[in-house]
C-alpha positions as CSV (number, residue, x, y, z in Angstrom):
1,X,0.0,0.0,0.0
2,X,3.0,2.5,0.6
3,X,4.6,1.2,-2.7
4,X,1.1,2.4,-4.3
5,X,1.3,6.0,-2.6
6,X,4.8,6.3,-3.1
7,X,4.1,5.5,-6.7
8,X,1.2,8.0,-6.9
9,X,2.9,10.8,-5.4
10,X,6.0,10.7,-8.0
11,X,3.2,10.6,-10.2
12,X,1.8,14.1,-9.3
13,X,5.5,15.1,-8.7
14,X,6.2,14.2,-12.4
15,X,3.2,16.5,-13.5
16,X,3.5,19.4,-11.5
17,X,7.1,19.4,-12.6
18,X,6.0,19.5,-16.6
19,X,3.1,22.1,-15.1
20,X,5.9,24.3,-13.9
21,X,8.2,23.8,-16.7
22,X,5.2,24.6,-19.2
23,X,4.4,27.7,-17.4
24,X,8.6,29.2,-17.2
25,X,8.5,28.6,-20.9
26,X,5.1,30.8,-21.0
27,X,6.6,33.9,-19.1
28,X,9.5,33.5,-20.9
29,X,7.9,34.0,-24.4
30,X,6.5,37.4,-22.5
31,X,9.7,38.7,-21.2
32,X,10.6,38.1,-24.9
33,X,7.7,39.8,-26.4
34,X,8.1,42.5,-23.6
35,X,11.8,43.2,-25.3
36,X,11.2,43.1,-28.1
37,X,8.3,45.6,-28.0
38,X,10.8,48.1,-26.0
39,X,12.7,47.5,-29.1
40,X,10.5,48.6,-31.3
41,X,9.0,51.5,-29.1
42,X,12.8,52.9,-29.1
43,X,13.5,52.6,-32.6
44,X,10.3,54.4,-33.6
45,X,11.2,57.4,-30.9
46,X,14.9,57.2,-32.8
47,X,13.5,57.1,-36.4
48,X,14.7,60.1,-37.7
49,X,18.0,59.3,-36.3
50,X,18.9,56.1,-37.6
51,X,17.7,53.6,-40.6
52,X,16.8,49.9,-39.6
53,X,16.8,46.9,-41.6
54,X,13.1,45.8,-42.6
55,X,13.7,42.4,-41.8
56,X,14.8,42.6,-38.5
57,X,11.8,45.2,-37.7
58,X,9.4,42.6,-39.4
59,X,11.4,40.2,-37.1
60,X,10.7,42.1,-33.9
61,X,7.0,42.7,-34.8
62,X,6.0,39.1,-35.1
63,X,8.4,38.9,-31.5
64,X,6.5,41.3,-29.4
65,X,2.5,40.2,-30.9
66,X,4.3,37.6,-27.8
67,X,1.9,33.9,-27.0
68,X,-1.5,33.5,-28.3
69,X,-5.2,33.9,-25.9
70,X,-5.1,30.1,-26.5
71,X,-1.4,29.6,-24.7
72,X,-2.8,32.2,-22.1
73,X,-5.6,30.1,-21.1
74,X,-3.8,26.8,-21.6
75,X,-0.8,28.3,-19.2
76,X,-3.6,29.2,-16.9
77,X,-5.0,26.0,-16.5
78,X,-1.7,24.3,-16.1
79,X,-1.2,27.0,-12.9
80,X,-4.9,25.9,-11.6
81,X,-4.0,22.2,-11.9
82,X,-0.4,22.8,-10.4
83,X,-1.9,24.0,-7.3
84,X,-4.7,21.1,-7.1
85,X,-1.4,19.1,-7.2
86,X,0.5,20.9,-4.7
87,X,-2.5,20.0,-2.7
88,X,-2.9,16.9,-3.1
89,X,1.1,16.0,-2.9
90,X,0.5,17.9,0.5
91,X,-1.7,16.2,1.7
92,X,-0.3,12.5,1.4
93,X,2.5,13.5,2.7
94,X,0.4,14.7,5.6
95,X,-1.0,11.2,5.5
96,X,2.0,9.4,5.5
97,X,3.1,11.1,8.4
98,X,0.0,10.5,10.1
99,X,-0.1,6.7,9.4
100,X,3.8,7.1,10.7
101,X,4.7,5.1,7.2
């Protein structure tokens, strides 16, 4: 029966990792589309000053559009069930101390 828990908690352990590794690679892709908006916002106030490549301003636009309404709420759902696993992983261990397994 411990074997079973023990198995069940690496289980959630295994998924909340993914949840959290999901969700760094989220606010990543922000702080990426955060820079390379400030990018852009500079090199529009410096215009007049200095000539930029097309490309690479095409490049920075598609950048800072940054992730989808469909990676927002699929990064949300991944924090909600992250901290129904958190939960849960607390409380067998709770349990196991209780049961003094």
């Amino acid at each position: 029966a411990r074997e079973v828990r023990l198995a069940k908690v690496q289980r959630d352990l295994d998924a909340l990792n993914h949840c959290l590794d999901d969700i760094e690679d989220f606010v990543e892709a922000i702080r990426v589309a955060s820079d390379a908006y400030k990018e852009l916002e500079e090199r529009r106030r410096n215009k007049k000053k200095v000539k930029f490549d097309r490309d690479e301003e095409s490049f920075l636009i598609d950048k800072a559009e940054g992730p989808s309404e469909e990676e927002f709420v699929f990064t949300y759902q991944k924090l909600k069930y992250g901290i129904n696993l958190i939960a849960k992983i607390g409380d067998s261990m709770t349990e196991d101390r209780k049961s003094g397994s």
